[in-house]
Structures are given as C-alpha cells and as structure tokens.
N, C-alpha and C positions, 0 to 999 in steps of 0.2 A: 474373712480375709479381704482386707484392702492394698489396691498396690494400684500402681501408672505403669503404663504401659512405653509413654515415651519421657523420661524425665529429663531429657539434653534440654525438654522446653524451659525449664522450671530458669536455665541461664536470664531468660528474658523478664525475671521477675529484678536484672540486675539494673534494669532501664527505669525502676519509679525511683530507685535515691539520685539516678542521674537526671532524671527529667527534674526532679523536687527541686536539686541545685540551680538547674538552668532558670526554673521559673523564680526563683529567690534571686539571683541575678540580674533578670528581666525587670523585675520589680522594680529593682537599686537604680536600674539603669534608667527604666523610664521617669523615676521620681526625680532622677538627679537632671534629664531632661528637662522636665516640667520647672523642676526648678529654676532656670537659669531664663521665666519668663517673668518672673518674681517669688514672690515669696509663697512657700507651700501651702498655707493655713489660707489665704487670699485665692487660690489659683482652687483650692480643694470646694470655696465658697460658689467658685463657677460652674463647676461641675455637681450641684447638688444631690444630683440623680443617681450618681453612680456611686455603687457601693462594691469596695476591698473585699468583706466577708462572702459577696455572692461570687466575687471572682474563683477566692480562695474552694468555695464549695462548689465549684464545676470540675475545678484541678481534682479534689478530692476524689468525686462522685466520679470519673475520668480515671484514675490511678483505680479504683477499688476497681472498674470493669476492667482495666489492663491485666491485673491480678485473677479476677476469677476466669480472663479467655482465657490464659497463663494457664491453670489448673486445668481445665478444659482441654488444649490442646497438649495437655501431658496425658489425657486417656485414665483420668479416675476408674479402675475394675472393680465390682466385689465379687469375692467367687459364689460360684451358685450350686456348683456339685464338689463333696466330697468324697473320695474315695482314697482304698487302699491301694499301695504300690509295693511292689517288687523289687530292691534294686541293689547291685554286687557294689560295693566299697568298702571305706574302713571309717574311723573316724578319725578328723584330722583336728587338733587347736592349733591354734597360730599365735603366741602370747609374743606381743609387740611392746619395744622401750620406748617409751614417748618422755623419758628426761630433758630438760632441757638440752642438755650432750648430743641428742639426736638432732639438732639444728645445724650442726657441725657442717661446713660444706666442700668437705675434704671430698666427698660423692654428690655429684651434681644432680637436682639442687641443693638439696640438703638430704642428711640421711635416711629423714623420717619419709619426707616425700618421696623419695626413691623407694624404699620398703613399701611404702603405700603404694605404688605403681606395680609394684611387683606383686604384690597379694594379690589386688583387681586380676591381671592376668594371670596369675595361677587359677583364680575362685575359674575364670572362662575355661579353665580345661579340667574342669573335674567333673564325674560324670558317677552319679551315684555312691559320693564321698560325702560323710556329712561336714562340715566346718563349722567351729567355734572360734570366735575373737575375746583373745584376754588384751589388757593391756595394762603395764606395770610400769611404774616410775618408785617413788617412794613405799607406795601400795601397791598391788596387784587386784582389777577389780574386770567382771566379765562385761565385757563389751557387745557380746552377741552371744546368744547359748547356741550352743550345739545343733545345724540344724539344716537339712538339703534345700533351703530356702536361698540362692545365689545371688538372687536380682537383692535380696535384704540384705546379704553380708556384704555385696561392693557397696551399698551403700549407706553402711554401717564404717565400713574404711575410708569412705570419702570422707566422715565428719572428723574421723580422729584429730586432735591437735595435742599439742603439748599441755593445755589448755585441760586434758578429759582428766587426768588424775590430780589434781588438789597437790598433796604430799611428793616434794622432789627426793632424786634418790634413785636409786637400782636395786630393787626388791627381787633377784632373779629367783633367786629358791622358792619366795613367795609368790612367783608366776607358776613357778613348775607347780608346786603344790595346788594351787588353786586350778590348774589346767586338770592337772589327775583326778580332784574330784568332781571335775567339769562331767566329765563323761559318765558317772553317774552306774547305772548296773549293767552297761551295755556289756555286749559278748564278744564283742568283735574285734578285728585287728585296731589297734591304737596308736596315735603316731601325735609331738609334740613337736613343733618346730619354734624355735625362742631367735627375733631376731633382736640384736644388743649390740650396744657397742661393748659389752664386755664389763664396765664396772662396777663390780658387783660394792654395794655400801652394808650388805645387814650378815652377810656372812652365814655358814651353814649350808651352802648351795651344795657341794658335792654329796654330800649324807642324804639332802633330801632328791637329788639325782638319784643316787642308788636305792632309795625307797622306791623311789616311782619304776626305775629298770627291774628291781625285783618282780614288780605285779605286770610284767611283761609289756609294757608302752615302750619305745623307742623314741630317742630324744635327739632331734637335726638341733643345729646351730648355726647361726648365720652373723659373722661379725662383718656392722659396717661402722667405715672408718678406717686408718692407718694409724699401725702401732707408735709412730714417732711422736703423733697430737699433734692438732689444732684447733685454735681458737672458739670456744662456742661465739657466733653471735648475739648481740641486742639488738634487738627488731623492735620498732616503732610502727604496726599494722605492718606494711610493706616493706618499711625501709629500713636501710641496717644504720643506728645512730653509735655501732663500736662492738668492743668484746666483752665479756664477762671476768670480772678483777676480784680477786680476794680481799679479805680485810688491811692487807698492805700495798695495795692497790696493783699486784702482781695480776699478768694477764693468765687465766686458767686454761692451761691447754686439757684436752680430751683423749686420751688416749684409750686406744682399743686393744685390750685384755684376751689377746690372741690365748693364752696359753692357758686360759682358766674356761675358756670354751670351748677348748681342746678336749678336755681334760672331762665336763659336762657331756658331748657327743659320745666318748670315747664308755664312758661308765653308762650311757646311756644307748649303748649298740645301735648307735645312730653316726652323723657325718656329721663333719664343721666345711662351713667354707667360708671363704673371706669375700666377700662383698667390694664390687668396682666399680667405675664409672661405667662398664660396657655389662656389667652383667653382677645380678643381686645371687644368683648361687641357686633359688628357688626352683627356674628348672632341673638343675642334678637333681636338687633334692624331690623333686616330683616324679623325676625318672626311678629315682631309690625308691620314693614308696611304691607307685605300680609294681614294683616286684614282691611288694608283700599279696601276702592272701587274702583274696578280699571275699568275706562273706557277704551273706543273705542279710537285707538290710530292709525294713517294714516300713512305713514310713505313710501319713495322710497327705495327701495336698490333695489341693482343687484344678480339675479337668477341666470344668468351665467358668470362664467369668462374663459378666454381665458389663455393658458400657456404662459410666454413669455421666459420661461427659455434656450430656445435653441439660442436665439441671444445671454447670455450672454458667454454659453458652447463655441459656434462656435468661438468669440471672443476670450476666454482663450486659446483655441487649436491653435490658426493662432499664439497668441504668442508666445505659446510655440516650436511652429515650428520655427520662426524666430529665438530664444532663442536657438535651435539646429544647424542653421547655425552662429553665434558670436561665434570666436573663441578668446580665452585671447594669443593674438598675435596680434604686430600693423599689421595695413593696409597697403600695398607696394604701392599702387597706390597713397597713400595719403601721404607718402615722399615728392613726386615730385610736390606738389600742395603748392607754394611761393605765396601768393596772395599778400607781399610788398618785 
C-alpha cells in the first residue's frame, strides 16, 4: 500500500508550466534585446562560448529537482503492518452524473463541482462505512470499488471530470444496476445514493429501481439543477466561449427531471432531495442513513506506515548539485569529438 500523507503539496507541482512560460518569455525577451544591437547570427558570433542547450539543461535538471522535493514533501508511505479490523457501518455507492448537463451553472459553480464538494465532505464523516464511486453519463463505469480507504475515495472525486466517461448521455438505470452489482456478496445494510440532474436518455430505470429495492438496497436521490433549465456551457480549459446549440442552432437548456427521481427514491425506500446553491441535500441524506442498522464490517488496512520521503529529497539534492556544476558555456573537450 502506497499513499502521501500531505498531498495539498503536490499544488506546487503547478509552479514548473508556469516557471517553463516565464523562462520561454525571458528568452524572447532577451533575444529581442540583443537584437536591437545588430543583427542575431553577428552578435551570436561574439559570444562563441555560450551555449542555449546548456541553458536549457539546468532549467530542466532544476524543474525535475522542484518535482521530486514536490513528491517528497507530500510524505511518500508504504504500509509495513497489516492487520484485521472491526468496524460497524453499511455499504454506501455514490453513482455520479458527469454528462455534459452537469456543467450547468444554475448551482454555483457548476453542478458537477458542487456534487464533488459534497461527496469530499460527506467521505470526512463516515466512520466505519465502506464507499464506492460509480460514475455514469452515456455508460455507467466504477470509479472506485467499494472500499474503507477515505484518503483514496476523495481523491478519486477530485479527478472526476466530464472528461471520465467517453459515451454522452444519462445512463441512470445503468448506474443503479452496476452500483447493485458493485457490492458484490456482502451482508450487510446497502444504501445507493444517484446524484443527476434527472435526464434519464436509455429508459428502463424504474424496473431496474424496483429490482435493486426488492434485494433490500435503498436508493437516495439527489437532483441538482432547476426544473425551468439552463443553458449547458462551452468551456474552452477555463473559460466559457457560449452555450451548447442543436442542429438548428437552438440554444439547449437542461432541465431537471424532478419527478422521475421522485419516482426512483420513492420505489427505492429511499429520499430525493433537490440540490441548491446553500446546500447539496447529502447531509439529510447522511443523517437518513445513520438510522439504518449497521453491521459488523471486517476489513484489512495497514496500522503502520513507513516514510519514504528521503529517497525522493536525496534524489532532488544530487541534482541539484549537478545542476551547480553545468556551466551555460560550450564544452572544450567536446570541440575535438568528429565522430564522421
């Protein structure tokens, strides 16, 4: 088992494409200086000695030691003891819509990112509950199995994007179903929570609700979005360049299918709630499951871990030493080296 211990570090691994820019700029900027003392090829002929590529491979050898302190001060573990544990809960899957629909930003920021916020703190208050991440659009595909591993699942929901399912679309039945057989031959109390904006596209979802409510799982709902619709946006990385248009270049609003995951909760002796800017619904529905029964739940993890952070320090340090002998001046010995 490997895991960090602090990964807020790993943000700092955001500073090599901004430093990369800065020195590609520096570059432009000093050439463009030089230049305006004549001509580049003439001014390049004065400076014989100095060479771009040795430049280029300190910046390098530089960024790769920023990257391994980076890994380093995120606290590399591998565990060293395993053992069995004890522990009272149920199992929970959490099958998420990641359709495009969920960019919507009827719920600030957007709906997906809001669900994502809400999962992270739900995962912080469970306490001997295993959790599974489905995630469905067109397809329905497992994102995380089934598993008391917390620090893995938030950071299993931090990568989701719209991006994770290929196939657009709202596959809900095909969440529910693949969530039921998520769980696998366990014994114990079962609990599905689907959060959607509701539009379901493959149809069949009630029938396959009432299979799964029969084998006694309970099924929450959680619609984000407003039933009136709006606008998906087109994102460009960051930035919004419009909406999403049909073939007649009609703008497609989103609407949230309050009444069909009513309808899902309700067959599924579970809750719906509607999702807002002040609040995703997840804590009721956390408070609802704690009142189920929660059984004896067995379970491996590791008790101790081991540091492994100083092979990646000792590593960043030997390059930065080497880094201190490349000098931005050609090589003389390497003149005389005519291999044709």
């Amino acid at each position: 088992m490997f895991r960090f211990a602090h990964i807020n570090f790993f943000y700092l691994l955001a500073l090599i494409p901004l430093l990369t820019v800065f020195l590609i700029l520096f570059l432009r900027w000093r050439k463009n200086a030089l230049a305006r003392y004549g001509d580049w090829e003439v001014i390049r002929q004065l400076m014989p000695e100095y060479s771009a590529a040795k430049g280029i491979l300190k910046f390098t050898l530089a960024m790769t030691a920023l990257a391994l302190l980076t890994v380093g001060m995120a606290g590399p573990q591998t565990g060293s003891k395993l053992e069995k544990v004890q522990r009272k809960g149920i199992d929970l899957i959490i099958a998420l819509d990641v359709s495009n629909s969920m960019m919507a930003m009827d719920i600030r920021p957007n709906r997906l990112e809001r669900a994502k916020q809400s999962i992270s703190r739900l995962i912080d208050k469970l306490e001997g509950d295993r959790i599974g991440i489905i995630v469905f659009a067109g397809k329905a595909y497992t994102q995380l199995p089934i598993t008391t591993d917390y620090a893995a699942a938030k950071m299993f929901v931090s990568t989701i994007n719209t991006g994770t399912v290929p196939i657009q679309g709202t596959a809900i039945g095909e969440a529910i179903d693949l969530a039921s057989n998520s769980f696998g031959e366990s014994k114990h109390n079962k609990a599905i929570v689907i959060i959607t904006d509701g539009e379901d596209h493959q149809g069949g979802v009630l029938e396959q609700a009432d299979a799964v409510a029969k084998k006694g799982i309970a099924i929450y709902t959680i619609g984000m979005g407003l039933p009136e619709g709006t606008p998906i946006p087109v994102m460009n990385g960051n930035v919004q360049t419009g909406y999403k248009k049909d073939v007649q270049g009609n703008t497609i609003m989103s609407k949230l299918d309050e009444t069909l995951l009513q309808r899902i909760a309700s067959i599924g002796n579970g809750m719906y709630i509607r999702a807002s800017n002040s609040e995703t619904g997840l804590n009721k529905i956390f408070d609802d499951l704690n009142k189920i029964q929660k059984s004896e739940i067995e379970a491996r993890q590791f008790s101790d871990y081991e540091d492994r952070f100083q092979y990646f320090i000792a590593l960043a340090l030997l390059i930065l030493i080497m880094d201190l002998f490349v000098f931005e001046r050609k090589t003389q010995w390497l003149k005389h080296i005519k291999p044709f």
